[in-house]
C-alpha positions in Angstrom: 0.1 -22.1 7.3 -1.3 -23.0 4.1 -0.7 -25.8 2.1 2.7 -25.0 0.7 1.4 -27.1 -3.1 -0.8 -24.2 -2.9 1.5 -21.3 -2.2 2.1 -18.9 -5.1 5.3 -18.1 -6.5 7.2 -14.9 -7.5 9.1 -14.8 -10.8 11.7 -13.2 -8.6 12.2 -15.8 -6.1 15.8 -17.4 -7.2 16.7 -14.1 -7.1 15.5 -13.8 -3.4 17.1 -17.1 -2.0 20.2 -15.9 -3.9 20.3 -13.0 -2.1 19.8 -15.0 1.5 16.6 -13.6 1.7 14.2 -15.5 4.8 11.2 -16.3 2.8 7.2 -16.8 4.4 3.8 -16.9 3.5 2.4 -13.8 2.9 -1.5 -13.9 1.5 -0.9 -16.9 -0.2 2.2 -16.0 -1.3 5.8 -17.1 -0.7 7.6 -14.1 -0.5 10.8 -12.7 1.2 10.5 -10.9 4.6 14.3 -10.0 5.6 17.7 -10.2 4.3 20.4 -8.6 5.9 17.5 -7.6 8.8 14.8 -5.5 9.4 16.7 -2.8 11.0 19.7 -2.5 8.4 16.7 -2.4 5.4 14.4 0.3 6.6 17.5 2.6 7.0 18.5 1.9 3.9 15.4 2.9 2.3 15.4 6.4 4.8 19.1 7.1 3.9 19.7 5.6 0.2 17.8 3.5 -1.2 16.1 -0.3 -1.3 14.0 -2.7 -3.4 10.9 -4.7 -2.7 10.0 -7.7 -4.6 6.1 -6.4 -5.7 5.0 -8.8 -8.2 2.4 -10.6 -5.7 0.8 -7.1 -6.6 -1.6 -7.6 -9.2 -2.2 -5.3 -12.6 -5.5 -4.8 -14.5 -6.3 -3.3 -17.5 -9.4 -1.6 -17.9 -10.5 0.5 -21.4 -13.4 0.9 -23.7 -15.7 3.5 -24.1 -17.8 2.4 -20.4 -14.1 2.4 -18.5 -14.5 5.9 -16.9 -18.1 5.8 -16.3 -18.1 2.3 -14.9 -14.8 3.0 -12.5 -16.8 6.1 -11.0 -19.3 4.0 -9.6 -16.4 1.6 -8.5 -14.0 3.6 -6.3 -14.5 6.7 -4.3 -12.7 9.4 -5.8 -13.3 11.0 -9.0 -11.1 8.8 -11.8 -12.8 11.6 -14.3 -10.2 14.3 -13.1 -6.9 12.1 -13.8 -5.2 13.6 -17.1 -3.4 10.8 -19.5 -0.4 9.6 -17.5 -1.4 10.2 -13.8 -2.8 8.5 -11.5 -3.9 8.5 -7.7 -4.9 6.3 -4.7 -8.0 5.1 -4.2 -10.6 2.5 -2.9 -12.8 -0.3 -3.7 -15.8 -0.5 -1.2 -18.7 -2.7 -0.8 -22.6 -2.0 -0.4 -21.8 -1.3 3.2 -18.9 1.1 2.9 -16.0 -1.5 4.2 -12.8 -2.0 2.2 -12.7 -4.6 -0.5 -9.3 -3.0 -1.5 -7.2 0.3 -1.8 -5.0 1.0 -4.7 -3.4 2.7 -7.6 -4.6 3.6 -10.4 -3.1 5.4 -13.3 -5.1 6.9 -16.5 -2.6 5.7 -19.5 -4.8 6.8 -22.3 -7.9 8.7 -23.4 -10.0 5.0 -22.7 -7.2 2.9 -20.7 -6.6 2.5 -17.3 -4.1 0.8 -15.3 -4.9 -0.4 -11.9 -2.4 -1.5 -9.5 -4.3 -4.1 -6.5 -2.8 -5.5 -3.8 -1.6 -9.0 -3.7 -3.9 -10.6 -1.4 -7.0 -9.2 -2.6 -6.1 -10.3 -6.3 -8.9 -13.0 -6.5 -11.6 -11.1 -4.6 -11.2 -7.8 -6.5 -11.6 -9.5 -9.8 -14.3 -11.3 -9.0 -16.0 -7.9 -7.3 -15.1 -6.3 -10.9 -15.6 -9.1 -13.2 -19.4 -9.3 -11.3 -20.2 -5.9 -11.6 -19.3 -5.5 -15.1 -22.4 -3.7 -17.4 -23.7 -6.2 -19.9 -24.0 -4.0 -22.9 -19.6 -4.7 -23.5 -18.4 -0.8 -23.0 -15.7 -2.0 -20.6 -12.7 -4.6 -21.6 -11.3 -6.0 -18.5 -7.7 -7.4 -18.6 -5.9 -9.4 -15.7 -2.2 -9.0 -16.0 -1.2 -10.4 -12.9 0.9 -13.2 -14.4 2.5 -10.9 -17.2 4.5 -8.7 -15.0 7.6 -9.1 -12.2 7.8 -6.1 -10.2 10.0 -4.0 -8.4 9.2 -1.5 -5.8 12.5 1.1 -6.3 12.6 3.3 -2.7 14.9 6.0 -1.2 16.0 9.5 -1.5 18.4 7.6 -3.9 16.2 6.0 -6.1 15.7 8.6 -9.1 19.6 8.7 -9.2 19.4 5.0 -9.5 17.3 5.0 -12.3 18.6 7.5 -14.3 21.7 5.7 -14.6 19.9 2.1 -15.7 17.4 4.1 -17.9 19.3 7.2 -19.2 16.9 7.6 -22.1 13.6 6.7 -20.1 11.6 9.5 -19.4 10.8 9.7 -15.4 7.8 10.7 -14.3 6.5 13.2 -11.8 5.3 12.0 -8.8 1.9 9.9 -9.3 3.0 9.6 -12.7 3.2 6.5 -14.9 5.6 5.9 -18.1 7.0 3.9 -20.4 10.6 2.2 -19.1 12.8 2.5 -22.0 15.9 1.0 -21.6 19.0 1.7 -24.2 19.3 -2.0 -24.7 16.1 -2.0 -26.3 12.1 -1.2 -26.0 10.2 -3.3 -23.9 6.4 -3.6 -22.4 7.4 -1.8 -19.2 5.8 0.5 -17.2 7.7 3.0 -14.9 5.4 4.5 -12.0 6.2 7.0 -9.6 4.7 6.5 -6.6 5.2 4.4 -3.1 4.5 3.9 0.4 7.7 4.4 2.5 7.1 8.2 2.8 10.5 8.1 0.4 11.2 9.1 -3.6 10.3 6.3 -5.1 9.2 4.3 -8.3 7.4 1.1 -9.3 8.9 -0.7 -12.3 6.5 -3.5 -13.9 8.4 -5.4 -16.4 7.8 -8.7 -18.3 8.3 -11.8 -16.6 11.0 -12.8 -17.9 13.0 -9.2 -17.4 12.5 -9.5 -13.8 15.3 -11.1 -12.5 17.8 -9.1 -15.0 16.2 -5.8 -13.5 16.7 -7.3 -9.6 20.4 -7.8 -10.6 20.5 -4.8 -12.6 19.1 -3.0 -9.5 21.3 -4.7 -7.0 24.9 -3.7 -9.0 23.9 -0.1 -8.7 24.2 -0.9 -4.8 20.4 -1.1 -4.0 19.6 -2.9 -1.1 17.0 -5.7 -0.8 14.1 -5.4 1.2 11.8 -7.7 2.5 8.3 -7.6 4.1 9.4 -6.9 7.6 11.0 -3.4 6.8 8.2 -2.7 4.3 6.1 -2.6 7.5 7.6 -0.4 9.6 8.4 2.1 6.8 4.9 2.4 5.9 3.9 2.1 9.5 6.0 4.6 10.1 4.4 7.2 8.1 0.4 6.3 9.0 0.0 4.5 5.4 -2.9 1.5 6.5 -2.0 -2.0 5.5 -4.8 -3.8 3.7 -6.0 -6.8 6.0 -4.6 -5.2 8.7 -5.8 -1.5 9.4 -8.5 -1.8 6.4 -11.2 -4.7 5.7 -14.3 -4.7 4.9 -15.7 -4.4 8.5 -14.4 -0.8 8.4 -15.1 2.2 6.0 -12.9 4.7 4.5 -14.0 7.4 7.2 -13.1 5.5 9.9 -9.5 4.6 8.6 -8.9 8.4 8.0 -9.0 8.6 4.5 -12.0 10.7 3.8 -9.4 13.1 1.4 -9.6 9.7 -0.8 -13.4 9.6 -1.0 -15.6 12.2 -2.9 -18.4 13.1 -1.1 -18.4 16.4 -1.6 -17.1 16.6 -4.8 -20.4 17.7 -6.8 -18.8 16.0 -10.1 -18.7 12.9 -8.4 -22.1 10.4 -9.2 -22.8 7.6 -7.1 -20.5 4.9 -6.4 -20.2 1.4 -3.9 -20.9 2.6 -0.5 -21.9 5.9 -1.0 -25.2 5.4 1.0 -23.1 3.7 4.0 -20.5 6.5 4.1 -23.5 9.3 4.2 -25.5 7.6 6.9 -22.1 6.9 8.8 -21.2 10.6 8.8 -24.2 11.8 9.2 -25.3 9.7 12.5 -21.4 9.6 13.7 -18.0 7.1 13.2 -18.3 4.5 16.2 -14.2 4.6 15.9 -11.6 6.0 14.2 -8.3 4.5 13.3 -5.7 6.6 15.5 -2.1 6.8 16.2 -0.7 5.5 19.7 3.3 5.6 20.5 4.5 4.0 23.7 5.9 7.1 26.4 8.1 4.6 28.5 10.7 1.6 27.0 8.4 -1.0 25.9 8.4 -4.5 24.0 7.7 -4.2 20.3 4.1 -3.6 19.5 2.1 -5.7 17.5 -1.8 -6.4 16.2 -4.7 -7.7 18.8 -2.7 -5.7 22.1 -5.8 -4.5 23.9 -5.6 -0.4 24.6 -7.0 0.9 28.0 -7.9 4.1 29.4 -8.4 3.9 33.1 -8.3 0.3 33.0 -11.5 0.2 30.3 -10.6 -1.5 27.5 -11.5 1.2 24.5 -9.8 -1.3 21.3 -6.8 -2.9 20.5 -3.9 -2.4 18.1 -4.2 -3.4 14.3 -0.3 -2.4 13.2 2.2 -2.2 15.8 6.1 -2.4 15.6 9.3 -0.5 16.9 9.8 2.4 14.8 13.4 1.8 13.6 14.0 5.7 12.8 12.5 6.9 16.0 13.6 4.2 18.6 9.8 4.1 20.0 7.2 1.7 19.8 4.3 3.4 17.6 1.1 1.4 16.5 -2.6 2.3 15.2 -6.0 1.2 16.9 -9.7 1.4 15.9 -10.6 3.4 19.4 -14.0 5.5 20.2 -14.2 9.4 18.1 -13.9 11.0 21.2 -10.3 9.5 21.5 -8.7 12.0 19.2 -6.6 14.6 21.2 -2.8 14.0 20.7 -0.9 13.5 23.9 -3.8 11.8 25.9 -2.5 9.0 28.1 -3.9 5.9 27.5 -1.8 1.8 28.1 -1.1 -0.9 26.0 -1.3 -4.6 27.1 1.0 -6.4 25.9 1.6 -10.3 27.3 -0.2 -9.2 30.4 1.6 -6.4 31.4 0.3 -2.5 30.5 2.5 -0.3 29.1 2.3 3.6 29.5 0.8 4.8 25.9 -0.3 8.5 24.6 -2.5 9.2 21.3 0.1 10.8 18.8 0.3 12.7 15.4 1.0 11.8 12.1 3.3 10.6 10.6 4.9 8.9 13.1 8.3 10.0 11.7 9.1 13.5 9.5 11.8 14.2 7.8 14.8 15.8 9.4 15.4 19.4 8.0 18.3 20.1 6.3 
């Protein structure tokens, strides 16, 4: 644990102890993991809808006449093919191809750029940006982390939700980004349509001190709260990697299964961090790829660090594990050798000692059910 005097704060936390929330240390960060349960929060994001507390998340400006040119050679996928108001998930990489971070972000003008980074890699990601800035002053670089509270708005009930807090806000498609205009009165807000519970879903970044009036807001339209616990098996549930635990900077992009995210072959695309890594690692092979596993017998709930065995050989061990809440199973993702890759191949999971009957699955974990 770290020192708590050091622990940061969200503007949203009386709101959170309110609520009953059990708060913990999350990447330096004191944050709420459960209310009601985990169990009762993921099925209200799957059947209605659910709010997360987001504003460890941090939000950078970027513009000037350098900003496209210079975020080309920071993250893998074109930014050059985003019209004004959309946006799409990327990555930050290092010389060597690992993760420095993944995250959002959202073209909001002909020179402007709004990136959305993930709470724990706030420091390091500005530093990697501030230190690879060009010197000639084409590219203005704004941290905005301590401007905004925000709220993570999830469920096939969420656009319903917000149409009736924001009836003259105009919501944007999916991947889009907006202005949140609320009848009382125009505000610096940002509406964003994105998410990572597999779910409808929107991202509302308002100033500070909005943010507990929007949590209330939220929670007399019925919303439920949501800590961290159910935002981990929701996203686990559909493959979505966590940052620091299925992505760092000892693995590339290619390995975590997210070439579709990186633009090797897209001729428009110039060089950028890593490229020379991710070449020579698909050219000369992946030593591992990030792959699904689901327990095939009743199991304890998985977590990280539970070695995975074929035949007794220990191939890996898991980096996200939990019991899927929707499906009933135990589901998790390991870093395990290439040739590991055909679904339904039986492999065990160790867990306290004892090996558990395991089989190499699909995703997402969890679909839909038709209608």
């Amino acid at each position: 644990m770290s020192d708590p005097a050091l622990l940061k704060h969200s503007p949203l936390e009386s709101a959170h102890v309110a609520c009953g929330a059990r708060m913990v240390e999350f990447g330096g960060w004191y944050m709420p993991v459960q209310y009601s349960g985990i169990m009762e929060e993921h099925r209200a994001v799957r059947s209605a809808s659910g709010m997360f507390d987001i504003s460890h998340m941090g939000e950078v400006i970027v513009s000037g006449p350098g900003a496209l040119a210079w975020l080309e050679s920071l993250l893998t996928n074109r930014v050059g093919k985003l019209a004004v108001t959309r946006g799409q998930y990327t990555l930050m990489l290092d010389e060597k191809g690992g993760v420095i971070d993944d995250l959002i972000i959202y073209r909001t003008g002909e020179l402007s750029y709004f990136l959305v980074i993930n709470g724990a890699c706030r420091d390091l990601d500005l530093e990697w940006m501030h230190g690879h800035l060009p010197a000639d002053g084409s590219v203005v670089l704004q941290d905005q982390g301590n401007d905004y509270a925000a709220i993570a708005l999830q469920g096939p009930d969420a656009e319903k939700v917000l149409r009736g807090l924001y009836p003259v806000c105009d919501i944007p498609k999916r991947n889009g980004i907006a202005p949140l205009i609320s009848s009382e009165g125009i505000v610096p807000s940002l509406v964003a349509r994105t998410g990572y519970t597999g779910e409808d879903g929107f991202e509302l970044f308002v100033p500070v001190a909005h943010g507990i009036a929007l949590w209330e807001r939220l929670l007399a339209a019925g919303v439920k709260p949501c800590g961290l616990g159910s935002r981990d098996t929701l996203r686990l549930e559909m493959g979505y990697p966590l940052n620091g635990s299925d992505l760092s900077r000892d693995r590339t992009p290619l390995e975590a299964g997210l070439d579709r995210f990186v633009g090797l072959d897209d001729p428009a695309k110039g060089d950028f961090s890593g490229r020379k890594a991710l070449e020579q690692q698909r050219s000369e092979g992946l030593p591992s790829r990030l792959t699904p596993l689901k327990l095939s017998v009743q199991g304890p709930p998985l977590r990280s660090h539970y070695p995975v065995l074929a035949d007794g050989v220990a191939l890996g061990e898991t980096c996200s594990g939990a019991l899927s809440p929707s499906l009933g199973e135990g589901i998790a993702m390991a870093y395990l050798p290439e040739v590991c890759r055909i679904p339904g191949t039986q492999l065990e999971i160790e867990v306290r000692g004892r090996r558990y009957a395991a089989i190499i699955a699909t995703l997402p974990f969890y679909k839909k059910p038709s209608l």
